[in-house]
C-alpha positions as CSV (number, residue, x, y, z in Angstrom):
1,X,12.5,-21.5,0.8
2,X,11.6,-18.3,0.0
3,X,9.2,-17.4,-3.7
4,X,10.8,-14.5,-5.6
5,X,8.1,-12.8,-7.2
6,X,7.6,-12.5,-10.5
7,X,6.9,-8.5,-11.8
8,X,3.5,-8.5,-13.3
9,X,3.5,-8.7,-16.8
10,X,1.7,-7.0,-18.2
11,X,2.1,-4.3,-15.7
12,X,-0.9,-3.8,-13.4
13,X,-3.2,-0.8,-14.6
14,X,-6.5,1.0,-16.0
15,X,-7.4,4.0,-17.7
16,X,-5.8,6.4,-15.2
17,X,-2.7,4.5,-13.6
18,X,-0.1,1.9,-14.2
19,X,2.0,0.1,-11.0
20,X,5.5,0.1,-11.4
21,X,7.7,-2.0,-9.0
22,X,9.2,0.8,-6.6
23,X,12.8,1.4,-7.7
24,X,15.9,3.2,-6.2
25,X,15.4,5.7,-9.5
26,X,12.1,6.8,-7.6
27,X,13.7,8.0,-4.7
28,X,13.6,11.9,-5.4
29,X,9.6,11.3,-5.6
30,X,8.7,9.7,-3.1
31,X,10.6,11.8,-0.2
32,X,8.3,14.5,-0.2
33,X,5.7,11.7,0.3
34,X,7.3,10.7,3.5
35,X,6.8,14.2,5.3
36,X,3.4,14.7,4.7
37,X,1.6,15.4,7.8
38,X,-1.0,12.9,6.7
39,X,1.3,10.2,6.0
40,X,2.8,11.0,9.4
41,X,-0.2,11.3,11.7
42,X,-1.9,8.1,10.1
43,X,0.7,5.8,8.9
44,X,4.0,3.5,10.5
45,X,6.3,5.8,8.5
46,X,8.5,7.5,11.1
47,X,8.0,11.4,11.5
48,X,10.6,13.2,10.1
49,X,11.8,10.8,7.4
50,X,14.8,11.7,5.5
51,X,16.4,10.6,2.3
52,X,18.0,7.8,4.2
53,X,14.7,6.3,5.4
54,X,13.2,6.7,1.9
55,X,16.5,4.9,0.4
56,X,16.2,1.8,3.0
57,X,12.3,2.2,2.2
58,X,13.1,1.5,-1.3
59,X,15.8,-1.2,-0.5
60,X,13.1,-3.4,1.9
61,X,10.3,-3.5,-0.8
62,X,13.3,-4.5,-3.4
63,X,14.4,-7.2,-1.3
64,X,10.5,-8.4,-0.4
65,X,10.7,-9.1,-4.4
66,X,13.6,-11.1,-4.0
67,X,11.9,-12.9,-0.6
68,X,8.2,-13.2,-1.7
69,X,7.7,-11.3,1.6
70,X,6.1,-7.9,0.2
71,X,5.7,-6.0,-3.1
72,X,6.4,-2.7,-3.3
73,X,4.7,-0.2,-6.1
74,X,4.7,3.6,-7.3
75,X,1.6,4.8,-8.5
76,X,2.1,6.8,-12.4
77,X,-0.5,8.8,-14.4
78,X,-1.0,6.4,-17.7
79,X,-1.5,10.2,-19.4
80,X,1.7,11.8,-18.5
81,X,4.0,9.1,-16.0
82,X,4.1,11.9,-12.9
83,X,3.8,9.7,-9.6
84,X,0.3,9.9,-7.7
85,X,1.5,7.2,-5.3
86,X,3.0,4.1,-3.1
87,X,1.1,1.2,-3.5
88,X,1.9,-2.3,-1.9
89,X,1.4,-5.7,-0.3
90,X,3.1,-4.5,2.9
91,X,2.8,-7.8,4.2
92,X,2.9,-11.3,2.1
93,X,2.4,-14.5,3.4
94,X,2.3,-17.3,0.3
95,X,2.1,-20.4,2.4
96,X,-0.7,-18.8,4.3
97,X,-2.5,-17.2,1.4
98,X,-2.1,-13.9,2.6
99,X,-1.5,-10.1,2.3
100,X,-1.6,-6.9,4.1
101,X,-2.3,-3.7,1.2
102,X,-1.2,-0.7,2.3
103,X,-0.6,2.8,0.2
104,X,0.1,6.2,0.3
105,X,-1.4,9.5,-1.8
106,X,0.6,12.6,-2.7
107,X,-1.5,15.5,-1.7
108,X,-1.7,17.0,-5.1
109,X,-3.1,13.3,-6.4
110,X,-5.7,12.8,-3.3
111,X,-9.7,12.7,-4.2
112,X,-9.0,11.7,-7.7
113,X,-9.8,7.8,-7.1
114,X,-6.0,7.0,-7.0
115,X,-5.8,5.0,-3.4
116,X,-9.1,3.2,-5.2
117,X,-7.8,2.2,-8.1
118,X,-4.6,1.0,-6.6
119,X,-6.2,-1.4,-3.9
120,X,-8.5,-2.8,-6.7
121,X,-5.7,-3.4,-8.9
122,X,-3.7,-5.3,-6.3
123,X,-6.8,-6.8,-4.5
124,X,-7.5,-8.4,-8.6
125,X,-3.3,-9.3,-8.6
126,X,-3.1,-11.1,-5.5
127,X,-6.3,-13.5,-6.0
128,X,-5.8,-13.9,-9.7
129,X,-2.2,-14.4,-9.9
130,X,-0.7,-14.9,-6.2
131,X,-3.4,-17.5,-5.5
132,X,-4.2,-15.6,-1.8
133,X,-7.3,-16.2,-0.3
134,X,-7.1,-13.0,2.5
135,X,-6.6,-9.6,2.1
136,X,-6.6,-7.0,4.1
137,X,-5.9,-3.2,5.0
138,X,-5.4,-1.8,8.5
139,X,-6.8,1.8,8.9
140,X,-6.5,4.5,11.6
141,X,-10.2,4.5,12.8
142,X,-9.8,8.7,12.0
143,X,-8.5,8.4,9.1
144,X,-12.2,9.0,7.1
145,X,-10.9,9.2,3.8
146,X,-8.8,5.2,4.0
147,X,-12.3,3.8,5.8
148,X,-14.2,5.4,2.4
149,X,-11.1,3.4,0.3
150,X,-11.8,0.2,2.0
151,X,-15.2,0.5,1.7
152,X,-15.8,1.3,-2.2
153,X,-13.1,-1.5,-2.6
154,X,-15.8,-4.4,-1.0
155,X,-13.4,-4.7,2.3
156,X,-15.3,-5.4,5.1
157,X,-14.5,-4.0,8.7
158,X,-13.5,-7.5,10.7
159,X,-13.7,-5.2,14.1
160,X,-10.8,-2.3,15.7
161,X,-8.0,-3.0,18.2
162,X,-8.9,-0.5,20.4
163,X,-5.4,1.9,21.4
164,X,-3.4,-0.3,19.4
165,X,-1.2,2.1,17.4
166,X,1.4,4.5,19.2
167,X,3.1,7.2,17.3
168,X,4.4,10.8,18.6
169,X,2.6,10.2,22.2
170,X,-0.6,9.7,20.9
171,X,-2.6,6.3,20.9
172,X,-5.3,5.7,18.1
173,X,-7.5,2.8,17.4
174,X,-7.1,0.4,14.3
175,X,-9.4,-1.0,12.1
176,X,-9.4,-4.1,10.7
177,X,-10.7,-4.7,6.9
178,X,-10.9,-8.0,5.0
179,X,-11.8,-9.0,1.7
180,X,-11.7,-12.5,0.7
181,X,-11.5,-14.3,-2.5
182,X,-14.9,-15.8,-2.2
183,X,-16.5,-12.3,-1.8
């Protein structure tokens, strides 16, 4: 049966952002998000999302809430509330202690520590208050900038699945990063 999860209370931040639940109302700021060609070339997002995608986007992290399956977040300046980014546990697994983290910057919020803080805040939530023992992030191998997040955030690389990711007729290799509670 599935867990609904319980919104963090208080709400997950630090000095520069606070994690908000992803929500329908969010919709006009996340779609320009969704074309970026960053978020394109490195992520599973489908090229040339529209304001449908981003709705059913939306929708699937509600429902993960409802299942215990995923939790999705929005990223907010403490200082002012304008969204810096999508934060979430893409993949939850509570019987198997488990998580995948995955996020996504807004151009004007990138190489400010945003991505950082965000993994940190829901590496500390899902060992302190999910009880997982695993997380981890999957990165595009050329995607320098997520390797740097991982790193600073005490994942380690578990090895790469070598050509493992198709999108838009190219192939790229994936990395595998891991953090455990006992580290």
């Amino acid at each position: 049966m599935p867990r609904r999860l319980a919104i963090p209370e208080p709400p997950l931040a630090d000095d520069l952002i606070r994690l908000a639940p992803m929500a329908q109302s969010d919709h006009a700021e996340l779609l320009p998000i969704v074309g970026d060609p960053a978020v394109e070339r490195f992520t599973l997002l489908p090229s040339r999302a529209d304001a449908g995608f981003v709705e059913s986007w939306i929708a699937h992290y509600e429902r993960g809430w409802e299942e215990g399956t995923r939790a999705g977040f929005v990223a907010r300046d403490v200082a002012g509330g304008a969204l810096l980014a999508f934060a979430a546990i893409v993949h939850l697994d509570l019987g198997a202690q488990e998580g995948e983290l995955g996020y996504l910057v807004l151009p004007a919020a990138r190489g400010r520590g945003v991505a950082g803080r965000a993994v940190g805040l829901l590496t500390r939530w899902g060992f302190d208050e999910l009880g997982l023992e695993r997380l981890e992030l999957r990165i595009d191998t050329a995607n320098t900038a997520s390797v740097r997040v991982a790193e600073s955030s005490g994942y380690r690389l578990d090895g790469v699945l070598r050509n493992a990711h198709f999108k838009e007729g190219l192939r790229s290799d994936t990395g595998i990063w891991s953090r455990l509670r006992i580290d």
